[in-house]
C-alpha positions as CSV (number, residue, x, y, z in Angstrom):
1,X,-18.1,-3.1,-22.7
2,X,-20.3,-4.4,-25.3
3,X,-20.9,-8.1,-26.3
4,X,-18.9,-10.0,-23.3
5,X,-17.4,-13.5,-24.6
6,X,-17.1,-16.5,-22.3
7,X,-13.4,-17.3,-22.7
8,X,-12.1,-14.1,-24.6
9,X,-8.8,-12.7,-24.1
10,X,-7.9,-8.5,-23.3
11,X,-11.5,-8.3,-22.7
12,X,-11.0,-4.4,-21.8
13,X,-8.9,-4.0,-25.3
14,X,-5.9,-2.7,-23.7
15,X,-3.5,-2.0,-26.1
16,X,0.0,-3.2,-24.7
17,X,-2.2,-4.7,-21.4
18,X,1.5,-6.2,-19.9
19,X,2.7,-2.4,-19.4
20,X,0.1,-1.8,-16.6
21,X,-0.1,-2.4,-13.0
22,X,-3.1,-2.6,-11.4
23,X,-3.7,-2.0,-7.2
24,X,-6.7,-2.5,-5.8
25,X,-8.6,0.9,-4.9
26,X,-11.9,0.6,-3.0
27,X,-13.9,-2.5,-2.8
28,X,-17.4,-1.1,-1.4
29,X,-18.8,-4.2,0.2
30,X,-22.9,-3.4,0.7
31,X,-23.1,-2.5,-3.6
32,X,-20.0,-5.5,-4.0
33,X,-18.1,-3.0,-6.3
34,X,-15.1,-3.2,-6.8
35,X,-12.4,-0.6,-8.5
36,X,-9.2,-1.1,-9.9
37,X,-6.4,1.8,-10.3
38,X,-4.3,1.1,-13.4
39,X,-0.9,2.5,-13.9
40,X,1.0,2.6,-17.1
41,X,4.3,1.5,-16.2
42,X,5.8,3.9,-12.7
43,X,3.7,6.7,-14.2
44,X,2.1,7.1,-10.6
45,X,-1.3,8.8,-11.6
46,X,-3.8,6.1,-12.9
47,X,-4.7,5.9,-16.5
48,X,-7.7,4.6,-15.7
49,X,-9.9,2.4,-13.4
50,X,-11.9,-0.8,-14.0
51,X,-15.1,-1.1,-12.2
52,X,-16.3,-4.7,-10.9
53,X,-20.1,-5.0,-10.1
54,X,-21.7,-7.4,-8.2
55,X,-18.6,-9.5,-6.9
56,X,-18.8,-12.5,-5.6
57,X,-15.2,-13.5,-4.7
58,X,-11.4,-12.2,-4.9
59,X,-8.5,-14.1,-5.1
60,X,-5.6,-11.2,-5.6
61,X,-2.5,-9.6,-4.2
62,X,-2.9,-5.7,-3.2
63,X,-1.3,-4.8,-6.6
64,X,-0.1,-7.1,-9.8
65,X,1.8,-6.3,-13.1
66,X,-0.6,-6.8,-16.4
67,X,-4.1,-5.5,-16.9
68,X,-4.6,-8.4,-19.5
69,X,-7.9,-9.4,-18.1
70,X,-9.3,-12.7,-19.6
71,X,-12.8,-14.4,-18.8
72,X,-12.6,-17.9,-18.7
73,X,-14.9,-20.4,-20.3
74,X,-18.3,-20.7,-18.6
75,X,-17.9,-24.3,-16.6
76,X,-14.9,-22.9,-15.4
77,X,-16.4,-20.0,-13.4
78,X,-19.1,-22.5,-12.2
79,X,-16.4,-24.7,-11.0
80,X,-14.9,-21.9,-9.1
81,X,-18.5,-21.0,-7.6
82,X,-19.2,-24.7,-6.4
83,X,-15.5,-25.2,-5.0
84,X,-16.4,-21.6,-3.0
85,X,-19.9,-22.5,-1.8
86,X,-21.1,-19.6,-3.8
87,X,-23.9,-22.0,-5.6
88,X,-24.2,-25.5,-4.1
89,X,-24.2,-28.6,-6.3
90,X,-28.0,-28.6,-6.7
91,X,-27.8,-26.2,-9.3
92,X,-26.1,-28.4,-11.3
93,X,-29.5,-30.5,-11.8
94,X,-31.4,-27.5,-13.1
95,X,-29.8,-25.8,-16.5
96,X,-32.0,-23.1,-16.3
97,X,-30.4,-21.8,-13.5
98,X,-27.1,-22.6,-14.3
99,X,-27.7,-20.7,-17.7
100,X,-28.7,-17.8,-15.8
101,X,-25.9,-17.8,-13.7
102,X,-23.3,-18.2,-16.5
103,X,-25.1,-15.4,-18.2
104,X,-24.4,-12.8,-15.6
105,X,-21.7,-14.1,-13.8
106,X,-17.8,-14.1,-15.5
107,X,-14.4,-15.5,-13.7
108,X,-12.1,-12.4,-14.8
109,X,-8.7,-13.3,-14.6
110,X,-5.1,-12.2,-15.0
111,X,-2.4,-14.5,-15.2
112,X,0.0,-12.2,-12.5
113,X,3.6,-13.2,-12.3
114,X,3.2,-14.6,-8.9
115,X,-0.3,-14.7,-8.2
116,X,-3.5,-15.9,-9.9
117,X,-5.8,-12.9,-10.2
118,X,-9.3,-14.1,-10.5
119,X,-12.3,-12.2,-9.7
120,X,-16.4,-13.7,-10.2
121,X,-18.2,-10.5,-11.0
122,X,-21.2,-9.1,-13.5
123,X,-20.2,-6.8,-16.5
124,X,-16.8,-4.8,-15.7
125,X,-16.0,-1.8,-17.1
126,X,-13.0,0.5,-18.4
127,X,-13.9,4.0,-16.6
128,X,-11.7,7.3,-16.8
129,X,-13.0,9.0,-13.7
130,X,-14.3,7.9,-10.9
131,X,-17.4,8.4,-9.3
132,X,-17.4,10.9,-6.9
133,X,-19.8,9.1,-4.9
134,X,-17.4,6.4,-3.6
C-alpha cells in the first residue's frame, strides 16, 4: 500500500469489498504478524491474503463477511490503545510520542455483520501468495 490515510475507507481498494469473506489464517505471535485468507463469495480457494505487521491487539470472530477494511481517525486508535493498556495515559502529556505512535500505528477495522473487526497494527498489505516461510 502506498500513502496510508488516517480515517480512509477500502483502504486495500477492493473492488466489490462486501463479496469477500475473510478467516483468520496464521497469527505468528514472536514477528506479531498476522494473515488473512480472503474468499470471494463460497469460492473456497483464497483470492488473496492480507498481511498485518506488528499487531498489537485483535478483536475478531474466526471468519467475517466483508473485506472493507477502514482505518479510523488517529485519536480513535489512541483511545483504543489507552482503554487496552497498550500505551498508558502519560503519553498523552508528550505529543511527540503520541505523533510517533499515530504515525505507525492504525486501528483497521471492518464493520462485520455481527462483530466489530478491529485490529491495531503497522502497514498491512494485499499479498497474492504467501510466504513460504510461515
Amino acid at each position: 500500500m502506498a500513502n496510508i490515510q488516517h480515517d480512509e475507507d477500502n483502504v486495500f481498494n477492493i473492488s466489490e469489498p462486501g463479496r469477500y469473506r475473510c478467516q483468520i489464517y496464521h497469527y505468528h505471535n514472536r514477528l506479531s504478524r498476522l494473515y488473512l485468507s480472503v474468499y470471494k463469495g463460497q469460492v473456497q480457494i483464497p483470492a488473496f491474503y492480507l498481511l498485518f505487521p506488528d499487531v498489537g491487539y485483535i478483536e475478531a470472530p474466526i471468519n467475517w463477511q466483508g473485506a472493507n477494511f477502514r482505518i479510523t481517525p488517529k485519536q480513535d486508535c489512541i483511545d483504543l490503545m489507552l482503554k487496552t493498556a497498550l500505551v498508558g495515559p502519560a503519553i498523552l502529556q508528550f505529543p511527540e510520542a503520541y505523533g510517533s505512535i499515530t504515525n505507525y500505528a492504525y486501528l483497521y477495522t471492518v464493520d462485520a455483520l455481527e462483530n466489530p473487526v478491529r485490529i491495531i497494527a503497522g502497514r498491512a498489505s494485499l499479498l497474492q501468495h504467501l510466504p513460504s516461510d510461515i
